[in-house]
Every structure is written in C-alpha cells, then in structure tokens.
N, C-alpha and C positions, 0 to 999 in steps of 0.2 A: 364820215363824208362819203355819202353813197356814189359819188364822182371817183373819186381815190380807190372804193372798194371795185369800183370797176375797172381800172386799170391795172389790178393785182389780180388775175385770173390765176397764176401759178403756184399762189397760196396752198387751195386744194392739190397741187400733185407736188407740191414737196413730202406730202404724209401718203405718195401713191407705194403699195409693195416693189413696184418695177423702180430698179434702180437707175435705167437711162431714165426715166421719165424725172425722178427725183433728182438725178443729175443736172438735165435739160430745166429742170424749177429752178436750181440754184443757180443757173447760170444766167437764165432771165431776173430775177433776184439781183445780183452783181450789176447787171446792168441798169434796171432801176436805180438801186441804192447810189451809181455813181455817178445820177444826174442830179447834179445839186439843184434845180429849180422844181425836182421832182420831192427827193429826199427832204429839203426842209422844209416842206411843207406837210408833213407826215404827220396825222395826228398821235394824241398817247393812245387810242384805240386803235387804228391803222398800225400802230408797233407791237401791240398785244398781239394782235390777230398776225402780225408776222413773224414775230415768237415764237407764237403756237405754232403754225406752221413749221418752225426750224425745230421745233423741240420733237414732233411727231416725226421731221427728216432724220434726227439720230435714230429718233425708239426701234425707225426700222432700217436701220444702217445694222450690218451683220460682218464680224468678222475684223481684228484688233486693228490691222493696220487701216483700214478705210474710216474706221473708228476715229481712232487718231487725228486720220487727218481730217474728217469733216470737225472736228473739234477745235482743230487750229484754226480751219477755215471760217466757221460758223465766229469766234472769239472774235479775226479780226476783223470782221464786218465793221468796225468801229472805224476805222482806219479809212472808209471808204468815205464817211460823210461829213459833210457841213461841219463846223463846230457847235453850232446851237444844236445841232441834232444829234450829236451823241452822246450826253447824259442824258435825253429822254428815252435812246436806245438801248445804252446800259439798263435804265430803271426800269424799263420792260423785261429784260431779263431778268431779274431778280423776280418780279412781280408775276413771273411765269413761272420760274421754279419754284418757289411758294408754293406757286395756285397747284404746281402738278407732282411734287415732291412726294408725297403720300402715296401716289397711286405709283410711284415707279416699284418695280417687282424686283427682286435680289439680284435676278439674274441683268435684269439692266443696269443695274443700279451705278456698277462700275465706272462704265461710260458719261454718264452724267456727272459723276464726279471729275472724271476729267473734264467736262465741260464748264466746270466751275473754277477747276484750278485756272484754265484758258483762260477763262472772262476775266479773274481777278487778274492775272498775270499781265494781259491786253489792256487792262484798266491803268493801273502801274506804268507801262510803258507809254499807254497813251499821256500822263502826265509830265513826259520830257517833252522839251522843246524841238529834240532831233527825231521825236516819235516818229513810227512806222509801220510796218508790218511785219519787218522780220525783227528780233531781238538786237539789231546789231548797232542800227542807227547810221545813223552821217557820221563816218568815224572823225573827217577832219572839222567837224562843229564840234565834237568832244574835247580834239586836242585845244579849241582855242582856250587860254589862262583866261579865269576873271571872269569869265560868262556864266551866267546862272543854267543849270540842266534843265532845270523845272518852272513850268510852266505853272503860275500861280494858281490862278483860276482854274485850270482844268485839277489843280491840287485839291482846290478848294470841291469840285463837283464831287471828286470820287472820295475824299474822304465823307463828306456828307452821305452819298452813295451805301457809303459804308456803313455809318453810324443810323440810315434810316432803314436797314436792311440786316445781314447776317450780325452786326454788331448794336444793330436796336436798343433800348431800353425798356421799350412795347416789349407787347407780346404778338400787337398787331402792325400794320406798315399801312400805310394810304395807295390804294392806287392809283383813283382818279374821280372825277367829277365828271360824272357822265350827265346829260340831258334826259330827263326821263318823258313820259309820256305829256307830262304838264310843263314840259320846256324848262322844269326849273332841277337845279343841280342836285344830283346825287353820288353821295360819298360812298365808294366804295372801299372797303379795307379785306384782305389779307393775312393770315396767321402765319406768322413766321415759323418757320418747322425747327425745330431741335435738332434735326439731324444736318440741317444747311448750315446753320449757326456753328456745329461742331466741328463741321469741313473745312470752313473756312477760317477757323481758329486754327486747325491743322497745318494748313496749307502756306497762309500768307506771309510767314517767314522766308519759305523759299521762294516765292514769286519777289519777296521783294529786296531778296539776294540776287536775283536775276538780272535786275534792271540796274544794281547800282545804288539800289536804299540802304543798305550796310557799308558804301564803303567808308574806310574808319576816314579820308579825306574832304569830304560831303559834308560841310554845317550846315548845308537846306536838307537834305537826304535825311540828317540827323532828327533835324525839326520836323520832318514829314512821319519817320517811325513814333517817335515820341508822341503824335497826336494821336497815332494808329495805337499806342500801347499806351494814351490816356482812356480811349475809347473803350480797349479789353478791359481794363482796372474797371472804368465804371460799370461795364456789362458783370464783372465778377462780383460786383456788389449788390447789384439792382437783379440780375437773374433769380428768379425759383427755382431751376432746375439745375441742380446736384449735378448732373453732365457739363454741363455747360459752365459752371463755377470751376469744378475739377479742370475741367479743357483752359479756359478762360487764364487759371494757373498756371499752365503746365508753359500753354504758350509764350507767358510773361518770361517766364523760366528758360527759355530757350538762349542760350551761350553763344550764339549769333547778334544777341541782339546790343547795340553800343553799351548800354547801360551795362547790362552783364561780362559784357568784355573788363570794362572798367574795373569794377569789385573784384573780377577774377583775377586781374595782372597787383591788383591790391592785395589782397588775399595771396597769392604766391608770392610776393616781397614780403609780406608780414611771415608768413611760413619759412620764408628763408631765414628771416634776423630768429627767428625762435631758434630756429634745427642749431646756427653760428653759435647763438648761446649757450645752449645745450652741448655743444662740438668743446667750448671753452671750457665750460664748469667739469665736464669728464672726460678732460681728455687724457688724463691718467690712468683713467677708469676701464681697465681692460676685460672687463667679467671675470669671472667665475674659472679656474682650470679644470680640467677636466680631471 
C-alpha cells in the first residue's frame, strides 16, 4: 500500500550508523505501532519491510548492554498492537530471520540469537490472558482460583506460529501472496535455515519455564507443552538433517519437562524398592575382612 509506505518514512533510519537517529526511528516506530486505526491496518508486506528495518537497527546496534535491551524492546513490540495484528507481526519475524539468517557473520551472530530467544519468550507470554510487557503480569489476576491463564486462540496462533516456522515439517515456510505485475497472486516461500530450527530447539524450554508452562499445577500449561513436544517428535522424524534430529532429541530429553519429571520420580521409587531389596537379602552380608 503505497499510502502506508508513506507514512513509514523511519523505516530507512532505523538501519541509519548514527544511533540518536536509530533511536529517534524506534521511537516514531512506538508511536505508530500504538495507534490501533494505524497498526491494524498493516499489511504482511508493510510488516516485512518493518522487520527489515528492525533487523538492520540490531545489525548495527554495538556494544552487550544496549544489545540486550533493544532485544527486549524490539520482542515486545507485540504487546503494543491490536490482536488481529499480532500474529501477522510475529510471522514477519520469523519470515525475516529466515530471509536474513545466512548472511549474519559470527561476530553478530550472538545478538540475534538473543533476539530469537526474546520473540519466543514474548510469544509465550503473550499467550496469557494477564499478558504484558514485562514477565510479571497482573499479579492479582494470577491469584484468582479457577480462572484459566491462557488465552486459547492466541494458544492456538503461536503454536501454529511454531509448527509453520523453526518447528516446520517443510523445508520451506510461505510468506505471502503478493500482487504481481498482472494483479494476480504470487506465492512466495522461504527456506527455513538449520541454524534457527537448532536455537529454538535449544531455547524453548527456558522461555517456557518463564512464563509458567512447566508449573507442575497448570493442566492447560500441561496441554500447551505437550503440543509444543508433539510438534519436536514429529520434526524428529520428518527432519533430514542429523542436527536437527540430534537437537530435536536432546530437547525432548530435557528433565524440566512434565512428562520427564513423571518417569523420573518413577524411576527413583522403583530404584529405591530395588536398593530396600537388596538392603534385605544382605544385610548379613558384611564383605570381605581385611
């Protein structure tokens, strides 16, 4: 919408080297994103192109702590918009690091990874109903009994999110239907990179110990990992890439997660009646003297 792209002039200087300037972009940014009559009306191309923008404002963001925080800051952008506008916000994210994953160089490389942990992490919390910006939430909407945490639908966006993106069964993702020259649609698609797939196999444990998705009191929390850890199984089987199967495993594996807890407290009661046994049948049995 050549209307829209003209009222995004800040785009170009959030990738400016001068940091008041990149500053002064994300602060017009802010203020955009938090006019709802502006925001939902945001196309999935108007999202791309402000993606990229955000993505070229880390590349040349310098230096851990400002790092950091444009990473928090950039994640909860989500927090700012409409509800119909923020899964196509997230999926432009994903559909940006894809598109720019490759070309990041070791020495950035860092950074981005934290900006991935963020997003997922921002994603997860935006699935509570007490969601926000900071990790903490509406502490007295927590304590109320009987009230569900989680918010269905936006359950339902991000784990889609999920499965169409770092937990895929593609090799490719869709990005969009774009208008071509003869007004009729064209499909673009996206390779999903190995390396994104691998981070967020890494990652998503702890992000979703953050928010509350492991507590052992949660039967929707429960329900929510469980789809998240149907998703990894079927990626571990459908994957070709030997990293990704290895990771895919390892993650499953991880002693955080309910299922695991379970077998584990099993497994030590069964370990205990053995050693009791074994304590019974020798306990005359005082070895060997010296």
């Amino acid at each position: 919408m050549a209307s829209q792209e003209r009222s995004m002039p800040f785009i170009k200087n959030l990738a400016s080297s001068d940091r008041k300037i990149r500053t002064s972009a994300l602060s017009s940014l802010h203020t955009f994103l938090s006019s709802r009559q502006v925001s939902s009306s945001l196309t999935p191309i108007d999202i791309l192109k402000l993606w990229k923008g955000l993505f070229y404002a880390l590349w040349m963001c310098d230096r851990a702590i400002p790092q950091q925080n444009l990473c928090a800051e950039l994640a909860d952008l989500v927090f700012l918009l409409p509800r119909e506008s923020a899964g196509p916000w997230m999926r432009g994210f994903w559909a940006t690091m894809a598109r720019e994953w490759t070309g990041i160089d070791v020495l950035r490389m860092e950074k981005f990874l934290l900006l991935v942990r963020r997003v997922v992490g921002a994603g997860f919390r935006w699935m509570r109903k007490d969601c926000g910006g900071g990790a903490g939430g509406d502490k007295k909407q927590k304590k109320k009994e009987g009230l569900s945490k989680w918010d269905a639908s936006k359950v339902d966006e991000v784990m889609a999110l999920l499965g169409e993106w770092p937990f895929s069964l593609e090799e490719e993702a869709q990005i969009d239907q774009i208008p071509g020259p003869d007004e009729e649609s064209k499909v673009l698609t996206q390779k999903i990179p190995v390396g994104m797939r691998i981070h967020v196999l890494d990652i998503w444990v702890d992000e979703a110990e953050k928010v509350g998705l492991l507590a052992e009191d949660d039967a929707e929390a429960k329900q929510i990992v469980q789809r998240i850890t149907d998703q990894i199984d079927a990626l571990e089987e459908a994957t070709r890439s030997p990293a990704v199967r290895v990771r895919s495993k390892e993650s499953l594996a991880d002693e955080r997660l309910p299922a695991n807890r379970k077998s584990k407290k099993e497994g030590t009661g069964e370990e205990k009646e053995g050693k009791g046994a074994q304590d019974e049948e020798g306990e005359d049995w005082g070895g060997f003297d010296d």
